[in-house]
N, C-alpha and C positions, 0 to 999 in steps of 0.2 A: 313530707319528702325532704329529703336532704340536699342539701349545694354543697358544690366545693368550698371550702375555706381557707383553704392555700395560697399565701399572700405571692404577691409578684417577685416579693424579694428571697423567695425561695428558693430560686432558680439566676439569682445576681450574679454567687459565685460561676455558674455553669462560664468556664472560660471558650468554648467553642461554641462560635456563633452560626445559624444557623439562615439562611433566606426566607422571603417570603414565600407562601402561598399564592395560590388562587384560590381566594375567600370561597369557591364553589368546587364546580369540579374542574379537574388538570387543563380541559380541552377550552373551560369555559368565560376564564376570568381575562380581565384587562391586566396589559404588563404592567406592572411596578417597579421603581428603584427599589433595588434592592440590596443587601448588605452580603456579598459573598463570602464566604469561609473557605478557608485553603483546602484543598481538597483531600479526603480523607478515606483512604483507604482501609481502613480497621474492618476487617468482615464479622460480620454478625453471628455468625452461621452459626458459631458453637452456642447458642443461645436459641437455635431453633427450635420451635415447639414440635417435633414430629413426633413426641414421645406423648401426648396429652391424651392419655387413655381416661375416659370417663369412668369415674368410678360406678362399680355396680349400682350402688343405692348412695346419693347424697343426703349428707347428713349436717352441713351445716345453713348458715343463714340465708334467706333468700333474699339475696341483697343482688341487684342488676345494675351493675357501672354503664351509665349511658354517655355516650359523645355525641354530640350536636352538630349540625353542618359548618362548612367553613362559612365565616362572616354571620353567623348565627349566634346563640346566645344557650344557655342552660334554659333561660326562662323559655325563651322560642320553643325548644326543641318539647319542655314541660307543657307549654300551653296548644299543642297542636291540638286537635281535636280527637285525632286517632290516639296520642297519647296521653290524653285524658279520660278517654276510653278505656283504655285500658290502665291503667290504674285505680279507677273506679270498678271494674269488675275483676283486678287481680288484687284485693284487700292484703293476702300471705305475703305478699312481696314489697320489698322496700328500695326507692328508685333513687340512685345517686348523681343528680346530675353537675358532672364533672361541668370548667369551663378553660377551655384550652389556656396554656402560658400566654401571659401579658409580657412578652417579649419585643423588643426592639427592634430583633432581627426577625418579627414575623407581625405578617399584614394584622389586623387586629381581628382576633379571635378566631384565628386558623390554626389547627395543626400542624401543620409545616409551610413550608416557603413556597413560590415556586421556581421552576428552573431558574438557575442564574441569567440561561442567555433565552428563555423564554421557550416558548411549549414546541418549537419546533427545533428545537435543543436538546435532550432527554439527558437529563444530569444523573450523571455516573455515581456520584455521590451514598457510597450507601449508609451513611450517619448522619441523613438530609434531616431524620427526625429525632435525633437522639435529645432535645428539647422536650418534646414531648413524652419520650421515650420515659425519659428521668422525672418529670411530672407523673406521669400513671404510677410510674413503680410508688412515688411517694403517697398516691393513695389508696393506692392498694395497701401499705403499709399502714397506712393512719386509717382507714376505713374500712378495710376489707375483713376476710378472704367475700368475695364474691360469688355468687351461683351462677349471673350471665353478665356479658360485656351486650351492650346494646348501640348500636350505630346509627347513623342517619346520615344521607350523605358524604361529605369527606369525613366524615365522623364511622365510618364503614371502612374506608383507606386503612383509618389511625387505630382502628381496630382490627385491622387484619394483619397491619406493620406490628402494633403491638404481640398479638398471637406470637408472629411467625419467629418473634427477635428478644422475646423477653423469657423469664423463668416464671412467670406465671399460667398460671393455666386456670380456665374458667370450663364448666360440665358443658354450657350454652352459650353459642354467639346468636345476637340477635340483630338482622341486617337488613335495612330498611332503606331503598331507594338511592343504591350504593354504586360502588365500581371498586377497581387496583387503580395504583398509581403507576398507569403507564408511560404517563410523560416524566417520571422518575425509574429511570431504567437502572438506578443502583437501589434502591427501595424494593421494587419491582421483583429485579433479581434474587432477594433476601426472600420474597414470599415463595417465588418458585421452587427458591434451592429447597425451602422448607416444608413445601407441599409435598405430601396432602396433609392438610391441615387437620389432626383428629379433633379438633371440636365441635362437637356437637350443632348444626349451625341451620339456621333460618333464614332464607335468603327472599327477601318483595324485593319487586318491583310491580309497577304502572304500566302498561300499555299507553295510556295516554300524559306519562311525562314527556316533559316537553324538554327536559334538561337533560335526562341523561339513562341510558337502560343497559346496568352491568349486570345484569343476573346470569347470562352466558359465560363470561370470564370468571364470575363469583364462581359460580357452581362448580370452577375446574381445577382449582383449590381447596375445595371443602368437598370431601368425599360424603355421596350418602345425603347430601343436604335436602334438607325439606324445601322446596322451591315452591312458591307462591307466586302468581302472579294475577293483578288484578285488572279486570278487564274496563274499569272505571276511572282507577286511580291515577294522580297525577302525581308531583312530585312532594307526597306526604306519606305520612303514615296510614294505614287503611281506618278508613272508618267505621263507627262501630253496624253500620247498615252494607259493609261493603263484601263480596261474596268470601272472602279469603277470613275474613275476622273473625269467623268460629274455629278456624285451623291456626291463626294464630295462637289464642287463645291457649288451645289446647296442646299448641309448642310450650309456653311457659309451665300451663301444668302437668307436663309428666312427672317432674319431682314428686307433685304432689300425689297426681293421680296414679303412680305406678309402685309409690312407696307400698310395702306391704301393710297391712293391717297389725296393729302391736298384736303379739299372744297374750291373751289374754293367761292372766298367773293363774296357775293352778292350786286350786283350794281343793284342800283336804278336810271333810266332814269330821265332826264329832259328834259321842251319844249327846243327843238331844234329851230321850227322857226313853224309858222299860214300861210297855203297862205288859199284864198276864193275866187271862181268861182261862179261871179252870172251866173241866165239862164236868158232868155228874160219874164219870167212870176215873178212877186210878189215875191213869195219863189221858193228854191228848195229843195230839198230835197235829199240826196246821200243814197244809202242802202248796197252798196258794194265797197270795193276799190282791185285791184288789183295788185301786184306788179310785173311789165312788165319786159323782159329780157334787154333790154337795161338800166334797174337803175330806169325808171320812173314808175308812180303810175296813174292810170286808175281807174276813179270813175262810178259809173253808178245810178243811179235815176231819177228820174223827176225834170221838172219844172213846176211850178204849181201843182194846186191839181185835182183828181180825186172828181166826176164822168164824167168832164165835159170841165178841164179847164188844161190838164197837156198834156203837151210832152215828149219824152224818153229823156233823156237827158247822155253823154256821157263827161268828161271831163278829160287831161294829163296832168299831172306834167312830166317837164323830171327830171333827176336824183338828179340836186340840190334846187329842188324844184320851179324854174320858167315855167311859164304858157309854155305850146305847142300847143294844141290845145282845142277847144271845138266844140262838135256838136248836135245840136235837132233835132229829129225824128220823123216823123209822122205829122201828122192835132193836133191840139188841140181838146181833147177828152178826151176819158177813156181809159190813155195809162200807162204802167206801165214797166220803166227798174228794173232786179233784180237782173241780177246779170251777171258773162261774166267768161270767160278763152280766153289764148292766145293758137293760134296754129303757125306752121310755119309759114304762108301768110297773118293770121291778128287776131283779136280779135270778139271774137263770144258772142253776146248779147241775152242775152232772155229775154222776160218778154210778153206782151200782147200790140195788139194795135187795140182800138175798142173792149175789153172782149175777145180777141178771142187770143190764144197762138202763139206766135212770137218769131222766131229766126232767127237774121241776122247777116251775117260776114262782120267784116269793114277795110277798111285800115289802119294799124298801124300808117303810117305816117301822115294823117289829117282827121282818120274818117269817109271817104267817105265807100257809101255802095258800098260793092260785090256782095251781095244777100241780099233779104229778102224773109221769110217764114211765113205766118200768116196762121192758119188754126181752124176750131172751131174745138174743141176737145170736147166740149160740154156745152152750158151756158155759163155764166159767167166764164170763163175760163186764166188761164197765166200757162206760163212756168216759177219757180223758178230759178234752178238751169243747168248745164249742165255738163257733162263729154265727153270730143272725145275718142273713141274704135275705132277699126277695121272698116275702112268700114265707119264710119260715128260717129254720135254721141248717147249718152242716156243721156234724159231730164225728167227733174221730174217735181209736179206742181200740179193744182187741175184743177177740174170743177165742174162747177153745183155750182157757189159759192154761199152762200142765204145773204153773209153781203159784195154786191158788191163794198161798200166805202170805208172796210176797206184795207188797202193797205199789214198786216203783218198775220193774219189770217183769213180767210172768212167763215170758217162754211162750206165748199163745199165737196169732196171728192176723195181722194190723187190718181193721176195718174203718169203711168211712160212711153215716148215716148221712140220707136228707129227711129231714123231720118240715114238718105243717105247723103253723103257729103254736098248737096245742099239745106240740110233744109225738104225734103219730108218724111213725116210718112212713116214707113216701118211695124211696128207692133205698139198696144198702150199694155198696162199692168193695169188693174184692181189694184189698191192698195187699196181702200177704205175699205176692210174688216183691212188691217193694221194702215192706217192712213187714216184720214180725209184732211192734206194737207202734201204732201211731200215736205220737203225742201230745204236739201241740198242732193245732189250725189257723191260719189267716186269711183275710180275704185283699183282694189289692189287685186294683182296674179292673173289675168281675171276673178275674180268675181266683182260685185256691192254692195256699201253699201250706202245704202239708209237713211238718217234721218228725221224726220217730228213731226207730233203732233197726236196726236189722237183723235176720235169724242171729239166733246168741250172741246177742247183743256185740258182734263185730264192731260195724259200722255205723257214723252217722246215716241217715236216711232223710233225701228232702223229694218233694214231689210236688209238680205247678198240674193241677189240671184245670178243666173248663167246668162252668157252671152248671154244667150238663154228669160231670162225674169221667168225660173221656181225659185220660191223663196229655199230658203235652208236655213233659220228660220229667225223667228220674234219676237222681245223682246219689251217690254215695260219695262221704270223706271218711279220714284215716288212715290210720298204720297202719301197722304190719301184727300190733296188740290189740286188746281189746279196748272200744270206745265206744263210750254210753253218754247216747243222748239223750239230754231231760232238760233243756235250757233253750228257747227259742224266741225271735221278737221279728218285727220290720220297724224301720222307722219311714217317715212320710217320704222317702223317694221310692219304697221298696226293696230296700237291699234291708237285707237275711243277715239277723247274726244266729250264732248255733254255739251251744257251749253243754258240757257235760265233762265227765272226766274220762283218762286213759290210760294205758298201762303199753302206749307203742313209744318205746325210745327213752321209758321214764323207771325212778326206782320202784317207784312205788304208784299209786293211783293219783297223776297232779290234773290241775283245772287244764282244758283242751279249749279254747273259746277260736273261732272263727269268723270271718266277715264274706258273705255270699254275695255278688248282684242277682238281680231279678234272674236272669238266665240260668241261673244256678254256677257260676265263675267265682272261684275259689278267687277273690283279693288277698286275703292276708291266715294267715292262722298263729295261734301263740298258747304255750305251753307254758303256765306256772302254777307254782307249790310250795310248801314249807313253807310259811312266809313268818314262822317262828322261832326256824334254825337248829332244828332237834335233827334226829339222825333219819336223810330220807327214805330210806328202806323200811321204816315202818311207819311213815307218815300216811294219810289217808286226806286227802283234798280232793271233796266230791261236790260238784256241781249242778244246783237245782233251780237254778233260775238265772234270768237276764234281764234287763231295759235297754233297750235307743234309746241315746241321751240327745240333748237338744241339740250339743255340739257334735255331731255324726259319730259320736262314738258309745261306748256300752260299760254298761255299769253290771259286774258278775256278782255273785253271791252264792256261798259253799257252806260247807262246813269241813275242818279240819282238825286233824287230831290222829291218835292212835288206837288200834286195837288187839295189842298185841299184851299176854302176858308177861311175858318175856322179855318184855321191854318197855322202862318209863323213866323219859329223863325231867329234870326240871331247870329250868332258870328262874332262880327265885321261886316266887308262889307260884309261877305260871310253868301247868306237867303239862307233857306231851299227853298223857290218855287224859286228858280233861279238853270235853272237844270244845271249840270255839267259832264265834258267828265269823266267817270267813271273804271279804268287798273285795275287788279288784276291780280300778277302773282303768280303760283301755281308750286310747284317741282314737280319732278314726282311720290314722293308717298303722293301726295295732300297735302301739307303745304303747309301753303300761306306765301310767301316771302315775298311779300309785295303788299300794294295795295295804290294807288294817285288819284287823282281828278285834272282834270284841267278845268279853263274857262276865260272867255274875265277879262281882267284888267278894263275893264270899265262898269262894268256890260251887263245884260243879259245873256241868255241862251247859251250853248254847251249842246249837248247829243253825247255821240259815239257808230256809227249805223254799224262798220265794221272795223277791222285791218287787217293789212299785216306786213310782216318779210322785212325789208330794209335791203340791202347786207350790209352793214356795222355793222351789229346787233343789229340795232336800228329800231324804226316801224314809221310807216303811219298811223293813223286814220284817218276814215273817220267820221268828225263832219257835226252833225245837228246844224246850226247855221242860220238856214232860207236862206244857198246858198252850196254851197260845201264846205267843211270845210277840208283842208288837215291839220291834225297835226303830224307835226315828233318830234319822241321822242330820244334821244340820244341811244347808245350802251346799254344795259343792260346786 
């Protein structure tokens, strides 16, 4: 801790002398000779602190100028027990204990004088402390800037005189077992003219002091003041067992404990590393990636294309991104993987084989099947998505599709399965008055929430129902164009984000991403595209996947690019028809942090059809590159 160092002779020149004190307080000391000063009429006032607006957030040192009682000492006021206390449990904070002018014209180690003609006298005097006055200013200049003035009996006066009459300003007074200097009615009057005092202030007292109890006059000066009083204390500071000392406490830390949290900087990923899993057909195609508990990353899509010429196709990354396994499913047909979760004993695939809705559980370790379920649900029919509940699983999806080639929306009408451990229907669920294809499914507090598209693909579509299959409401988002949902997540409080692309308000097809709460309430929604600056009327930024990110916000994933003849521009090697893997990451009250593009060094196409959250805090996509396309992106 720090003492003053300010020799006596600091204060030599000062040619206006000043009275004594009473070493305590006004009402309570013995009369002294004393040295009078001609009387001084100089008013204070333009020097009044009425303007001491705290600033919002303080930002510099926590340094607290303390003043000690009259006839006391720095050390005194240092070794009480209350302010040993707290200095022991305020470690952030640095305590300066001042010790009043070593002056001739004031009793020893007092603030000011007292009356000339004694306490039943009130001296008019209002430059009774300009002694001290000119002392504080000098260390506030050699020590300061400070964050609280701290008092203690007449040590509470000379910091209030101070406040009310100097051009300093402090965010915190801190005033302990205090009063005004009534028996200085020219002092006095400088605090009034200049009340209300905005500083910020703490005002103790005792009930069982026996010297002195101004917390009523304090309080009438200091607007708003936090008032303490202890029903134990006497004339000290509280101690650290005493009922007020947790509220003290918590006076000094609001600096600390109210300051915001620094933002953390925003890191921007790079490619980490490209693996690429062909299948046994021409292309492949991936539509979802998963990231597995062991660190690895689990892709799911075909090989080959539909109506006629594709197999489900399954393939693993283990954790540092070398191959593990791959597997193909089915006859060559019209077979469609869409998507998967992991349970204890293995990984659970849906999608369709032959039109008709498929779910099989596979081996983690190579793939192999446990079961398969195909079953027609109706027409042209797949299973999208899955969640495992009690008892079994709920599977979402369409039937009755009328655009049986398309592989991401078919025009058919949105169903929801409960399936048994083993894959067999238990009940189905009519969705088609909500959506026309359901997409993706979650589970959260045993309810369901459902995301999809709506007849011709207009609108978002989301739906909460019960674990029973009765819906408990249905929302639609969008414009006034067309908006295609294929992007869906919750993070752990359960708010919704929902992303896909749209053509309401925009030139062309750009990313549409939203943030829902639980109740289905639109918080925020955000529209962006081009993020490569070619002409947007022919640009295509389409949206096929999302994550909650740890920090409440989402991590998107498109692919963008053109498909127009008639149109291709370039900058440098990098064309608009050359599509590319398409990130945009969004905070959680929808600013977009930032957004990248990546694709082959050697030309050609990436699209990105699916991300995942990699334990390191870095992600997975899953790229359309004509085979499986894993890109890891570094930490973000």
């Amino acid at each position: 801790m720090l003492r003053n160092s300010i020799s006596a002779t600091s204060f030599a020149l000062l040619l206006v002398l000043v009275s004594f004190t009473g070493c305590m307080d006004d009402s309570d000391t013995e009369d002294t000779p004393v040295v009078q000063t001609p009387d001084d009429n100089t008013n204070n006032e333009s020097n009044a602190n009425t303007g001491n607006e705290t600033p919002d957030v303080y930002d510099g040192p926590l340094k607290i100028l303390a003043l000690h009682g009259g006839g006391d000492t720095p050390e005194g006021l240092e070794n009480q027990a209350g302010m040993q206390a707290l200095m022991a449990d305020l470690p952030e904070f640095e305590f300066f204990f001042a010790d009043a002018p070593d002056d001739d014209s004031l009793c020893d180690q007092c603030w000011y004088a007292d009356p000339p003609g004694g306490k039943d006298e009130p001296n008019e005097n209002r430059s009774w402390a300009d002694i001290s006055m000119a002392y504080l200013d000098q260390v506030v200049a050699d020590h300061g800037p400070f964050y609280g003035i701290l008092g203690y009996s007449q040590g509470v006066c000379m910091a209030t005189i101070y406040i009310a009459n100097s051009n300093t300003t402090f965010p915190k007074a801190m005033l302990f077992n205090g009063y005004l200097p009534t028996t200085h009615s020219g002092l006095n009057d400088t605090i009034n003219e200049a009340a209300p005092l905005n500083t910020d202030a703490l005002i103790f007292g005792g009930e069982e002091d026996v010297f002195v109890f101004g917390v009523p006059e304090l309080d009438g000066v200091y607007p708003n003041a936090t008032v303490l009083v202890s029903s134990t204390a006497d004339h000290h500071l509280p101690f650290s067992d005493d009922e007020t000392y947790a509220d003290v406490l918590a006076f000094f830390r609001e600096v600390i404990d109210d300051v915001p949290e620094p933002e953390e900087p925003i890191v921007i990923p790079e490619k980490e590393w490209m693996r690429t899993i062909e299948g046994t057909q021409e292309e492949s195609h991936g539509h979802f990636i998963l990231a597995t508990s062991d660190g690895g990353y689990l892709q799911i899509g075909e090989t080959g294309f539909i109506p006629d010429g594709a197999k489900i196709m399954v393939a693993k990354l283990d954790s540092t991104g070398n191959y593990a396994w791959k597997k193909e499913y089915g006859t060559i047909g019209h077979n469609l993987g869409n998507s998967a979760i992991e349970v204890d004993d293995g990984y659970v695939i849906v999608g369709a084989m032959e039109q008709d809705s498929t779910i099989m559980k596979i081996n983690k370790d190579n793939g192999s099947v446990i079961f398969t379920s195909t079953f027609n649900a109706g027409g042209s029919d797949a299973l999208e998505n899955v969640v495992e509940i009690s008892g079994g699983y709920a599977a979402v999806g369409y039937v009755a599709a009328e655009d049986t080639e398309n592989t991401f929306y078919t025009e058919g009408e949105g169903q929801m399965v409960f399936l048994d451990e083993l894959g067999t229907v238990e009940q189905v669920v009519d969705l088609n008055s909500y959506m026309s294809h359901a997409y993706r499914i979650a589970s959260y507090n045993d309810q369901l929430i459902i995301s999809g598209l709506t007849e011709e693909a207009l609108d978002y579509a989301l739906v909460k129902m019960d674990m029973n299959g009765t819906v408990i409401w249905a929302k639609t988002y969008g414009g006034s164009g067309y908006d295609h949902n294929f992007a869906f997540d919750m993070n752990l409080n359960g708010t919704i984000f929902l992303s896909g692309h749209t053509l309401s308000g925009t030139e062309n097809w750009d990313t549409y991403t939203m943030m829902i709460d639980n109740d289905g309430n639109l918080l925020w929604e955000n529209k962006t595209g081009n993020p490569r600056g070619f002409d947007p009327q022919y640009i295509h930024d389409e949206v096929w996947g999302l994550k909650a990110t740890d920090d409440g916000g989402v991590i998107v994933v498109a692919g963008t690019g053109d498909e127009y003849e008639e149109y291709s521009e370039c900058n440098g090697d990098d064309c608009s028809d050359s599509w590319r893997v398409y990130v945009i990451k969004y905070a959680d009250d929808g600013t977009l942090e930032w957004e990248l593009t990546f694709g082959p060094s050697a030309g050609g196409d990436w699209a990105g059809e699916d991300i995942c959250l990699s334990s390191d805090g870095g992600a997975v996509i899953a790229v359309d590159n004509g085979q499986f396309g894993f890109l890891k992106l570094t930490p973000f």
